[in-house]
C-alpha positions as CSV (number, residue, x, y, z in Angstrom):
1,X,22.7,-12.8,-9.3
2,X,22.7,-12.5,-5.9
3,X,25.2,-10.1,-3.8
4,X,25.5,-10.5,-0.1
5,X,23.4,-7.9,1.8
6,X,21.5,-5.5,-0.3
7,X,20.3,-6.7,-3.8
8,X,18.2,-4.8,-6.4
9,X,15.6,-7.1,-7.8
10,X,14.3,-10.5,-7.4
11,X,16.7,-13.4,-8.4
12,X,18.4,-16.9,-7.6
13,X,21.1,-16.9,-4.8
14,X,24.2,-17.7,-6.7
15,X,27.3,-18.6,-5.2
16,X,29.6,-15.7,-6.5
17,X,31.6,-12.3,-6.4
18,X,29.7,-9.7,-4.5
19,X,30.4,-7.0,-6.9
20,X,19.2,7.6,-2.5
21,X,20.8,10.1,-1.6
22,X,18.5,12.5,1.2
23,X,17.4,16.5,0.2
24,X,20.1,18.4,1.1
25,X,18.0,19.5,4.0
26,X,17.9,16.4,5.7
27,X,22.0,16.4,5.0
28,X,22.4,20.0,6.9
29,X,20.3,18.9,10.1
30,X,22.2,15.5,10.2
31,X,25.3,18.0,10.1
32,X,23.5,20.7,12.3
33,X,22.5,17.9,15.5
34,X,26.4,16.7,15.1
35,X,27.8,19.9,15.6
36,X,25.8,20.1,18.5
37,X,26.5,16.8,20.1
38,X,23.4,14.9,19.8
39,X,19.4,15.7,20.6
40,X,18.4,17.9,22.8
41,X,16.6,17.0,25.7
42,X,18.0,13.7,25.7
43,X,17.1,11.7,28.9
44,X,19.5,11.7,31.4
45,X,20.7,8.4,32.8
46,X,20.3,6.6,29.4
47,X,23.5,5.9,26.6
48,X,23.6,7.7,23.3
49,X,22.7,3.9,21.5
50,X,19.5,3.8,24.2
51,X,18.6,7.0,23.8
52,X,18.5,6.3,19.9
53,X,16.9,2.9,20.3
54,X,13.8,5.2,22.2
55,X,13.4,7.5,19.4
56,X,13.6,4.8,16.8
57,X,10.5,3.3,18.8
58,X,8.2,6.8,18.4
59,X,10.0,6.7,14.5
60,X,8.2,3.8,14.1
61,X,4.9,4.3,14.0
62,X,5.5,7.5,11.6
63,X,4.5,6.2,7.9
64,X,6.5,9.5,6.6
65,X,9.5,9.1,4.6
66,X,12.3,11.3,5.0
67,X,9.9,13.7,6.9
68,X,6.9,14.4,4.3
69,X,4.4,12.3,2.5
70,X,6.1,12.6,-1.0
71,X,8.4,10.4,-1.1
72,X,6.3,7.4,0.0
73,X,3.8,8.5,-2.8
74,X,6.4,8.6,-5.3
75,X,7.9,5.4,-4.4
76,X,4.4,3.8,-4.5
77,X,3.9,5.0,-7.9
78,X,7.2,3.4,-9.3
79,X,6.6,0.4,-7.7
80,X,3.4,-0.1,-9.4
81,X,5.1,0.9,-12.6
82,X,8.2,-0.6,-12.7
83,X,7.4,-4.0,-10.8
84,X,5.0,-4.9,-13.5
85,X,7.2,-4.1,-16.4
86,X,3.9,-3.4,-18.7
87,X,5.5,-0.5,-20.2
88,X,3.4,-0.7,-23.1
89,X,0.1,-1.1,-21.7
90,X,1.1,1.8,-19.4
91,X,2.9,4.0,-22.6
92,X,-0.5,3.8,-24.1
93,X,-2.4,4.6,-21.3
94,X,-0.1,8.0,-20.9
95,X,-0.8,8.6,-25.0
96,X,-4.7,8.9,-24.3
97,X,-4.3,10.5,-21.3
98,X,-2.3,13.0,-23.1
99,X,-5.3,13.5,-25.6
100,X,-8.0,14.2,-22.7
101,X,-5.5,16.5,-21.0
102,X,-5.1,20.3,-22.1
103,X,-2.2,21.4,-23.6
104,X,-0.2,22.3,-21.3
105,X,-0.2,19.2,-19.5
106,X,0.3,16.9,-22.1
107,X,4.0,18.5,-21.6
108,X,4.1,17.1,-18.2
109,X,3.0,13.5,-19.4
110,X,4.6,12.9,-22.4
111,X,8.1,12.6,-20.9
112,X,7.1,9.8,-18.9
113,X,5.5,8.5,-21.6
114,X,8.7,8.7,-23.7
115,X,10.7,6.9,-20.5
116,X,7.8,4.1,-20.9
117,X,8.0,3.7,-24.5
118,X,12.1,3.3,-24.7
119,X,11.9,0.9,-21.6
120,X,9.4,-1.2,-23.9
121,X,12.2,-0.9,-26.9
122,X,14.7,-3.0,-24.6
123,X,14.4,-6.5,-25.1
124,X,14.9,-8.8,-22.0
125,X,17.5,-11.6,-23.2
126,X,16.1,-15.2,-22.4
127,X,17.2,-17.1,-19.0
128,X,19.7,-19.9,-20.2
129,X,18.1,-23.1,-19.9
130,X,21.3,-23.9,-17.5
131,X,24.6,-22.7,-17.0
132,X,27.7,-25.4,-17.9
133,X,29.8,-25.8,-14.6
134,X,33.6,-25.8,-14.9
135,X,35.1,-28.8,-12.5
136,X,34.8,-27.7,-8.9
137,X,36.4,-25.5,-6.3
138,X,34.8,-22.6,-7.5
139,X,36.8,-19.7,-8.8
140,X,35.6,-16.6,-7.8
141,X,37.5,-14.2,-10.2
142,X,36.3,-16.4,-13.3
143,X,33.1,-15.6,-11.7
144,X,31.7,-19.9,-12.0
145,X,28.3,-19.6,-10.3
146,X,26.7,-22.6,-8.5
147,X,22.8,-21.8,-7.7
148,X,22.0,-22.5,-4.2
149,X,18.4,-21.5,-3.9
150,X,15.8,-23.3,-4.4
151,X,12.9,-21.9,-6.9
152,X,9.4,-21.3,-5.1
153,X,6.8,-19.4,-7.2
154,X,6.1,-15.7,-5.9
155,X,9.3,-15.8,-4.1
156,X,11.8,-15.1,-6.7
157,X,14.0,-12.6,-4.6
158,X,16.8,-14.3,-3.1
159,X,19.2,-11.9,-1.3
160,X,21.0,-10.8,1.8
161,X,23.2,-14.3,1.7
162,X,25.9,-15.3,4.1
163,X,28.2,-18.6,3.7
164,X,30.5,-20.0,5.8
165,X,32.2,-24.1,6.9
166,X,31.6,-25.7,9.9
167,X,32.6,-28.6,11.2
168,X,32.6,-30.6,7.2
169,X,29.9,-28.4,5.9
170,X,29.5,-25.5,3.9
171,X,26.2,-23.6,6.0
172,X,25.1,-20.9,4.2
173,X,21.5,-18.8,5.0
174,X,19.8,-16.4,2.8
175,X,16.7,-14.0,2.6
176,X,13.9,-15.5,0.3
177,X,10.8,-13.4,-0.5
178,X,8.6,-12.0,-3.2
179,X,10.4,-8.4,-3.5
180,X,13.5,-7.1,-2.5
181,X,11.6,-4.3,-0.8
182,X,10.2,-5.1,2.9
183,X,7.4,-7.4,2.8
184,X,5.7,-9.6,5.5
185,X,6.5,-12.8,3.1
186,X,9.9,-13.5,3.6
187,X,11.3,-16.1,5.4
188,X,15.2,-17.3,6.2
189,X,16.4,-20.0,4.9
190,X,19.4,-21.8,6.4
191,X,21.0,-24.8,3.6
192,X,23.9,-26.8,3.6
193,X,26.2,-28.5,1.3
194,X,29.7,-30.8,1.2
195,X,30.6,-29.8,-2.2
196,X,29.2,-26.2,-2.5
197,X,27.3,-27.7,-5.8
198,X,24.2,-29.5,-4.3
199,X,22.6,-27.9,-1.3
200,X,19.8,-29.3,1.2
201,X,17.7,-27.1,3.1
202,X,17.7,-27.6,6.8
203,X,15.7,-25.0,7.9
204,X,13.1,-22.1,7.0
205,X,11.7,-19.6,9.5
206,X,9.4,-16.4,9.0
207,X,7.4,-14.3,11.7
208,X,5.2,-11.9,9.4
209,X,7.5,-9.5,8.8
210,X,10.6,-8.8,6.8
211,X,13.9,-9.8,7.4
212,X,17.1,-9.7,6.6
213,X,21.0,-8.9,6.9
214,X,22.0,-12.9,7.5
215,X,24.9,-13.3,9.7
216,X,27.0,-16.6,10.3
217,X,29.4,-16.8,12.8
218,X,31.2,-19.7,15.4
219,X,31.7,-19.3,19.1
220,X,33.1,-21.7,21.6
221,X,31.6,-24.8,18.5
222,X,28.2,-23.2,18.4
223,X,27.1,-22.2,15.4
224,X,25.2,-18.7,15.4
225,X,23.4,-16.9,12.8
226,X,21.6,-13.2,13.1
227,X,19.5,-11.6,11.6
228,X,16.9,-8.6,12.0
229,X,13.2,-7.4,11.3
230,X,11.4,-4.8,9.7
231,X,8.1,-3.7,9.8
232,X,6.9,-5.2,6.3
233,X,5.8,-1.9,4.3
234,X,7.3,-1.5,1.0
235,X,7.5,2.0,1.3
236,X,9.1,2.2,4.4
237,X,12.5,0.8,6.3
238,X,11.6,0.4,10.1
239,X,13.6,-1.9,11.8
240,X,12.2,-3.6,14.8
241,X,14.6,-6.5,16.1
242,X,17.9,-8.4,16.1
243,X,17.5,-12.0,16.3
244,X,19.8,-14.7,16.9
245,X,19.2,-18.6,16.5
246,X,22.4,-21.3,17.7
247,X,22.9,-24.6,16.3
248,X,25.2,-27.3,17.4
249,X,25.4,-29.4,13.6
250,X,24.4,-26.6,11.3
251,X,20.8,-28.7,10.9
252,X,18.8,-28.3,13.5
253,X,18.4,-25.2,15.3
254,X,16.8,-23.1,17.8
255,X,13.7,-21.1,18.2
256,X,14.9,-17.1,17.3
257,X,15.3,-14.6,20.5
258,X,16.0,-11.3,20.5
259,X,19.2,-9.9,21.1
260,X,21.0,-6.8,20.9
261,X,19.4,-2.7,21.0
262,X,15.3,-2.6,19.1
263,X,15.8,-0.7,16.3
264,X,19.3,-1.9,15.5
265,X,20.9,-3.3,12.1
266,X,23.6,-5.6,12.5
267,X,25.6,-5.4,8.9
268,X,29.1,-7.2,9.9
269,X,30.1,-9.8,12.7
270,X,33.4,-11.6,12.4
271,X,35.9,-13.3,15.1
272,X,39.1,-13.4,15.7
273,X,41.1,-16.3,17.7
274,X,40.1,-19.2,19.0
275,X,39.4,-21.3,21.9
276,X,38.9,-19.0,25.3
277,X,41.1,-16.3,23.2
278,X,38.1,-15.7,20.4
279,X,36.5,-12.5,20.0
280,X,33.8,-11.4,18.1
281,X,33.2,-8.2,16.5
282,X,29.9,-6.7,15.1
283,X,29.5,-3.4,13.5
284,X,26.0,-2.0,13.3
285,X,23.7,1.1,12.9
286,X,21.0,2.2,14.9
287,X,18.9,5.2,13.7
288,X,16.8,7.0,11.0
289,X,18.1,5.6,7.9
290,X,16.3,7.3,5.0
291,X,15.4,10.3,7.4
292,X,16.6,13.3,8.9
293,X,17.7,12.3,11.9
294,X,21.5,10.7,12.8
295,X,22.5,7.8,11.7
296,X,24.5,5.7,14.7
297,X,27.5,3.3,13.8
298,X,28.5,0.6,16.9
299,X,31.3,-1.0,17.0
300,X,31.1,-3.8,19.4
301,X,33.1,-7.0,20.8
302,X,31.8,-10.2,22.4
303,X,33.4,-13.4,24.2
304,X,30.0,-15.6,23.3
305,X,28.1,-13.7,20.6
306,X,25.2,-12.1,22.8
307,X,26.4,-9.8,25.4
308,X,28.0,-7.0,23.1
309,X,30.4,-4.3,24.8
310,X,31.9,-1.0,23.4
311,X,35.6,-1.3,21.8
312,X,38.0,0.4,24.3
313,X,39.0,3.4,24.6
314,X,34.9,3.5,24.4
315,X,33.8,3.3,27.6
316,X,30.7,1.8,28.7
317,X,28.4,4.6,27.9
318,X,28.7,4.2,24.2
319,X,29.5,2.0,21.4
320,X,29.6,5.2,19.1
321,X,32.6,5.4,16.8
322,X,30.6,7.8,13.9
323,X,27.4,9.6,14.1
324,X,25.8,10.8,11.0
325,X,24.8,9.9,7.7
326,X,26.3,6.5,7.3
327,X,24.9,3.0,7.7
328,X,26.4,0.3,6.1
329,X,30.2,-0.4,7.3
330,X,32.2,-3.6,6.9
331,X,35.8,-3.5,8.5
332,X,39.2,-5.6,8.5
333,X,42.1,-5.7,10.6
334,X,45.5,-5.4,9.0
335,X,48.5,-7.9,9.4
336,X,49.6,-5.5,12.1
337,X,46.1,-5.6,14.2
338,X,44.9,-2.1,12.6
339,X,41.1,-1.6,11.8
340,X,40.4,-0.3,8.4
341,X,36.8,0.1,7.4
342,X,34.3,1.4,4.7
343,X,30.9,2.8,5.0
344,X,28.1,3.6,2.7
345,X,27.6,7.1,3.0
346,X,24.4,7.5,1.8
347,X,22.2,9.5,3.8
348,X,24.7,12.2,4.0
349,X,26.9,14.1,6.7
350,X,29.6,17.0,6.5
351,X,31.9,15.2,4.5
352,X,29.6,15.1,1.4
353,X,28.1,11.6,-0.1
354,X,29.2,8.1,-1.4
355,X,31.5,6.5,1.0
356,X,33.7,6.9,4.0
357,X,36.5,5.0,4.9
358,X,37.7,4.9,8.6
359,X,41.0,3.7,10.6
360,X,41.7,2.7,13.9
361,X,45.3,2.1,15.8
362,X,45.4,-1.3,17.2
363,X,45.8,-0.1,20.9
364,X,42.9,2.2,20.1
365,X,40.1,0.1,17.8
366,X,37.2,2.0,18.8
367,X,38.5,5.5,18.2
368,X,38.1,6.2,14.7
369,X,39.4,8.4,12.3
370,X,37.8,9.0,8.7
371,X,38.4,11.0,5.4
372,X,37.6,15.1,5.7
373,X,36.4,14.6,2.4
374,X,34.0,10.9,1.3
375,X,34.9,9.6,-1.5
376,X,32.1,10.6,-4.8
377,X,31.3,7.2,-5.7
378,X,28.5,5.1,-3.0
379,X,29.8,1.5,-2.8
380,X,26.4,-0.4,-1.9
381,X,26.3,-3.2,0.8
382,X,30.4,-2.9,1.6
């Protein structure tokens, strides 16, 4: 199935419930440069989230991972492996292997040969022919899937989807490519639907790289969707740009511009109000995801969905409400007009791994406060 945001391997978008941790090394520095309130030698002049966007822009063209070659060897290796799920052709190729080696390193290959060998034992169940339908609106909890995407050979990952209703349509936009990993064949697809069970598509763009994190959102009747880019390397995660597109009927709509800091992630935008009195949210990241350097989390409001500003009491210096290890963060506001909000710790800070959650007064939204101690478990794409 397919889970808004982040999904692990290449499937249909379904309509639905949405249901690597860095050495410790990496974890210490992030903790180390935080303690010491940020990089030194940072250009004077510039805002924390610039002078983040200008090291993201040297980050870029480093092909390390995590700051060695390792990692990106390794991850090439399991990509070959596991992507073409020929566990037995491979199992065999370990066994004589094994039989040219020496003794002592037949040790060293027969574990991965035994990995091979049970994955071979597993038996994949067939795909249904198709799926029975209970009598629409969809029930979420019953979990009654409706496929939305459309099947195109060699692009069987369908992921990163966002849905929402405008006007007497349900819009809804979704990443389509060959992997889930970055790769310079996806494209977005926008579709829409009056009865969430057949779906035309409207609209399909790509630019050579990856992309991902689909956002729909309404301002002032416009309809706007972002998204971002990454350079399309498998074995990398290198953001480049936010885009935005507008339409006015959810069909047709406009050629993608860049908006936003290079180098940034949006992950959550909604808005609150409505006529002259709606604002828009957005929280984001900006920073070496997957590295050793921090992680930055904005939190940012808008009156038209393009020109972002910090969240008072942030002044206009910085969007910064954490700096760190975490990326991912969606948010709500309470009945009261309190922020609560969740992020994937992932990469790492002082407070341990897994997730953070975070709170904010309503007087005070962009001053927040989180957990001494994250929670153990890593909720993915929150």
């Amino acid at each position: 199935m397919i889970w808004p945001h982040w999904c692990a391997s290449a499937e249909d978008v379904w309509w639905c419930a949405q249901t690597g941790a860095r050495s410790l090394a990496g974890m210490v520095k992030k903790d180390a440069s935080k303690k010491g309130g940020g990089s030194a030698g940072a250009k004077k002049g510039l805002t924390e989230a610039e002078r983040m966007e200008e090291e993201m822009r040297e980050l870029r063209e480093d092909g390390k991972l995590a700051g060695g070659h390792l990692l990106p060897a390794l991850h090439w290796l399991g990509m070959q492996i596991f992507s073409s799920a020929r566990y037995k052709e491979i199992f065999w190729g370990f066994w004589l292997l094994s039989i040219l080696l020496r003794a002592w390193t037949t040790v060293l290959v027969m574990p991965f040969a035994g990995l091979l060998a049970t994955l071979a034992s597993y038996k994949r169940p067939p795909r249904p022919e198709g799926i029975p339908l209970a009598s629409m609106g969809l029930d979420v909890l019953l979990g009654r899937p409706i496929q939305a995407s459309k099947d195109v050979p060699g692009l069987h990952s369908n992921n990163n989807v966002t849905i929402t209703s405008f006007g007497d349509r349900y819009i809804l936009a979704y990443r389509q490519s060959d992997v889930h990993f970055p790769s310079g064949k996806t494209q977005i697809v926008v579709a829409h639907s009056t009865d969430l069970n057949s779906w035309t598509i409207d609209w399909i763009y790509s630019n050579g790289c990856d992309l991902r994190e689909t956002l729909l959102f309404e301002m002032g009747g416009t309809l706007m969707l972002y998204f971002f880019s990454l350079k399309p390397a498998h074995g990398q995660f290198k953001p480049l740009h936010i885009f935005y597109t507008t339409s006015q009927d959810g069909s047709k709509w406009e050629e993608p511009k860049e908006v936003c800091y290079e180098g940034e992630v949006p992950w959550e935008i909604k808005v609150y109000g409505e006529g002259k009195d709606a604002i828009a949210y957005k929280s984001s990241y900006l920073g070496d995801h997957y590295g050793t350097k921090d992680v930055l989390v904005l939190f940012e409001q808008s009156k038209d969905g393009l020109k972002w500003n910090p969240v008072p009491p942030c002044t206009a210096e910085s969007s910064v409400v954490y700096r760190g290890g975490i990326s991912e963060v969606s948010f709500e506001f309470t009945k009261s007009g309190d922020l609560v909000a969740i992020g994937r710790n992932e990469d790492g800070d002082s407070t341990g791994f897994g997730s953070q959650l975070f709170y904010a007064r309503k007087g005070s939204l962009g001053s927040w406060t989180s957990l001494k101690v994250s929670l153990p478990w890593r909720f993915d794409s929150p």
